[in-house]
C-alpha positions in Angstrom: -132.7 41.5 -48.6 -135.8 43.8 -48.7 -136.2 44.6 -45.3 -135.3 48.1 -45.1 -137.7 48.9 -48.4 -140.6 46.7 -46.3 -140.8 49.2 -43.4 -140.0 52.1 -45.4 -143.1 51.1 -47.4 -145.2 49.8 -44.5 -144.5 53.0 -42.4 -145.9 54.8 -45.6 -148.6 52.8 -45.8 -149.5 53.4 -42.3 -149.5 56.7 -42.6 -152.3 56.7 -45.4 -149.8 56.7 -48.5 -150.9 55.5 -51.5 -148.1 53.0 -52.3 -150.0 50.0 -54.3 -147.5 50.6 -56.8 -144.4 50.7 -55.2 -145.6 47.6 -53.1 -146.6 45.5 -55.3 -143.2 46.1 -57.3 -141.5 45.2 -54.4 -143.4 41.9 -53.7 -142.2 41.3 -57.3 -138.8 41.5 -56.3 -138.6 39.9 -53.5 -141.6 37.4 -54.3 -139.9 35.3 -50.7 -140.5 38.0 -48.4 -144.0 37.0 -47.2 -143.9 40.3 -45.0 -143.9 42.4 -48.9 -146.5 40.2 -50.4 -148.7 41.0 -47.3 -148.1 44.5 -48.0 -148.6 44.3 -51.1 -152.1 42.8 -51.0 -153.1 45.3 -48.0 -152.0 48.3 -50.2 -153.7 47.0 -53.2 -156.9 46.4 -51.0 -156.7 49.9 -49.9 -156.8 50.9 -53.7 -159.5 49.2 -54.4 -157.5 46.7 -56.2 -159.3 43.8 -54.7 -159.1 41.0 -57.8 -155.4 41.7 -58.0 -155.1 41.2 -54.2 -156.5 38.4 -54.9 -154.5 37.3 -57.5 -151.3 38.0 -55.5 -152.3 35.6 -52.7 -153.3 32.6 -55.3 -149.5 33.4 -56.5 -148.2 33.3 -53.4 -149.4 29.9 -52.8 -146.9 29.1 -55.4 -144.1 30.6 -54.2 -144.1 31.2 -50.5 -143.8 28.2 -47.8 -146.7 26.7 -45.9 -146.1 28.6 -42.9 -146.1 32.1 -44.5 -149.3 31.2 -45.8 -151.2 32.5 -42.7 -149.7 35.9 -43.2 -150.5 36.2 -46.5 -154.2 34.9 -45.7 -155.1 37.5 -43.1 -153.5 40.5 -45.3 -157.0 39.2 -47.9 -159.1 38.5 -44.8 -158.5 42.3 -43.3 -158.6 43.6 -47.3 -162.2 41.7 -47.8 -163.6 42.7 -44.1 -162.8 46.5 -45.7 -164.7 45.7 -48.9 -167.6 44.7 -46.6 -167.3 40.7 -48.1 -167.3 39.8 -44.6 -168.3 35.8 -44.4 -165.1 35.3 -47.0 -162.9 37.5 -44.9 -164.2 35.7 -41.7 -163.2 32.6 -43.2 -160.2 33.3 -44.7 -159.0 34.9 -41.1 -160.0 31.8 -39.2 -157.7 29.7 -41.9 -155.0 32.1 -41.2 -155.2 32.0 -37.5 -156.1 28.0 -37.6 -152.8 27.7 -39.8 -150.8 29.5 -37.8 -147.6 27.8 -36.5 -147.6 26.4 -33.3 -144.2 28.0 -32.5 -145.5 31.6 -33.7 -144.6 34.3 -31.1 -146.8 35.6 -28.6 -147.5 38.5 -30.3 -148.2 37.5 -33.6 -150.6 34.9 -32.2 -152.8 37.6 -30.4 -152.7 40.1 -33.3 -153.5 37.1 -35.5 -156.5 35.9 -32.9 -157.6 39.7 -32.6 -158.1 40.8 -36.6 -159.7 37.1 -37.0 -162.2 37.9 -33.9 -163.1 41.4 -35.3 -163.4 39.9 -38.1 -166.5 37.1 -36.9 -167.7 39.6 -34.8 -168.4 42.4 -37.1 -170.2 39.5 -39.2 -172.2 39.1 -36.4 -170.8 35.4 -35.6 -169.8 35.0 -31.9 -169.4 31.0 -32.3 -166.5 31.5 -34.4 -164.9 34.4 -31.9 -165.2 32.4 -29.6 -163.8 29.2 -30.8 -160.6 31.6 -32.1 -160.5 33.2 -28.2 -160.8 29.9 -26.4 -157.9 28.6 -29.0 -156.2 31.6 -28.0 -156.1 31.1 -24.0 -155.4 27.1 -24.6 -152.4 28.3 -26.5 -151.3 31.5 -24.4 -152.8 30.4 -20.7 -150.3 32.8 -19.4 -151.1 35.8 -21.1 -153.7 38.7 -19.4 -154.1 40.2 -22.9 -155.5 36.8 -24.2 -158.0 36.3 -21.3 -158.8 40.0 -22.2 -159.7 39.1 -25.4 -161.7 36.2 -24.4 -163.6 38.0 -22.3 -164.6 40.8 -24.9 -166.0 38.0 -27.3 -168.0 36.8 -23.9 -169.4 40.2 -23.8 -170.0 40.4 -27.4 -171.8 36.7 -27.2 -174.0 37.9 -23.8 -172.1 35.7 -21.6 -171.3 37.8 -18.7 -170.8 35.3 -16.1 -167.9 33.9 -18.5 -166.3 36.7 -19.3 -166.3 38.0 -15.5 -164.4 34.6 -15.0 -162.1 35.5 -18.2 -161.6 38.9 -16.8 -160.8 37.4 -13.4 -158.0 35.5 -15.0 -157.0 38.1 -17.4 -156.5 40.3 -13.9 -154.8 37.4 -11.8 -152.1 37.7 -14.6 -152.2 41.7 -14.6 -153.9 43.5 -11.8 -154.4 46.6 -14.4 -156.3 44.6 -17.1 -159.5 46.5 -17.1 -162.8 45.7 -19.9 -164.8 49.0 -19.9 -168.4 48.6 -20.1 -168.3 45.4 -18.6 -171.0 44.6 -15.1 -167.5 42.8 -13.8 -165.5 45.9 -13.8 -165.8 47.0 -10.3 -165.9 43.2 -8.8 -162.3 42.4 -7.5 -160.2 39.6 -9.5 
């Protein structure tokens, strides 16, 4: 139950709607759905409405399992990072991705690892990017777009040498991979 209003509202939301209101009503109806709480506190954050995004994650604690936790963690983390609290939102988006369920698809994981890397390295962090990109490839050694982001935090953290080996693997996996601006770019995989 819920579904249908969560993309109708998140499709909104995406397009630069203001729909705090509607959102946060719907989290209240369907307080389970982790997928409307998260939109909910995104919305809100958008707003401005940062104590009450707060608020709604503290409540969600309450009500939601352990394992939509992480969901509902990175929905503040990206909401703080926008307020410009960035050492919280770094934190908060390595619990989320550290929290994360082992059996979490593929693509969750990397959009999970990718928000929490932005995150550390707009704070200026490169340890903890690279600690979430090396968790990243352990977890998903078969996926290009993982090595890819591994090897962006090893530009970010001047370590060329590794991230022309990350981008090597990245392109053993997917021939097209490419890392603009990189001094690998023209060397073959």
């Amino acid at each position: 139950a819920g579904a249908v209003e969560v993309a109708r509202l998140q499709i909104a939301f995406v397009r630069g709607e203001d729909v705090w209101k509607r959102a946060r009503a719907l989290s209240r109806s369907y307080p389970e759905r982790a997928d409307a709480v998260a939109l909910s506190i995104r919305s809100l954050g958008r707003a401005g409405r940062v104590l009450a995004a707060r608020r709604d994650r503290a409540l969600a604690r309450r009500r939601l399992t352990k394992s939509d936790m992480p969901a509902i963690s990175l929905a503040l983390a990206v909401v703080l990072q926008e307020q410009g609290e960035l050492r919280e939102a770094a934190q908060l988006g390595f619990k989320a991705w550290s929290s994360l369920p082992e059996d979490a698809g593929s693509v969750e994981a990397l959009r999970f690892a990718q928000t929490a890397v932005g995150i550390w390295l707009e704070l200026g962090n490169t340890s903890g990017a690279r600690a979430i990109a090396r968790e990243l490839t352990q977890r998903m050694p078969g996926s290009p777009d993982a090595w890819l982001l591994r090897a962006q935090v090893l530009v970010a953290a001047d370590a060329p040498d590794f991230a022309c080996r990350s981008l090597g693997r990245a392109r053993t996996l997917d021939p097209d991979v490419v890392l603009v601006g990189s001094r690998c770019e023209e060397d073959p995989a």
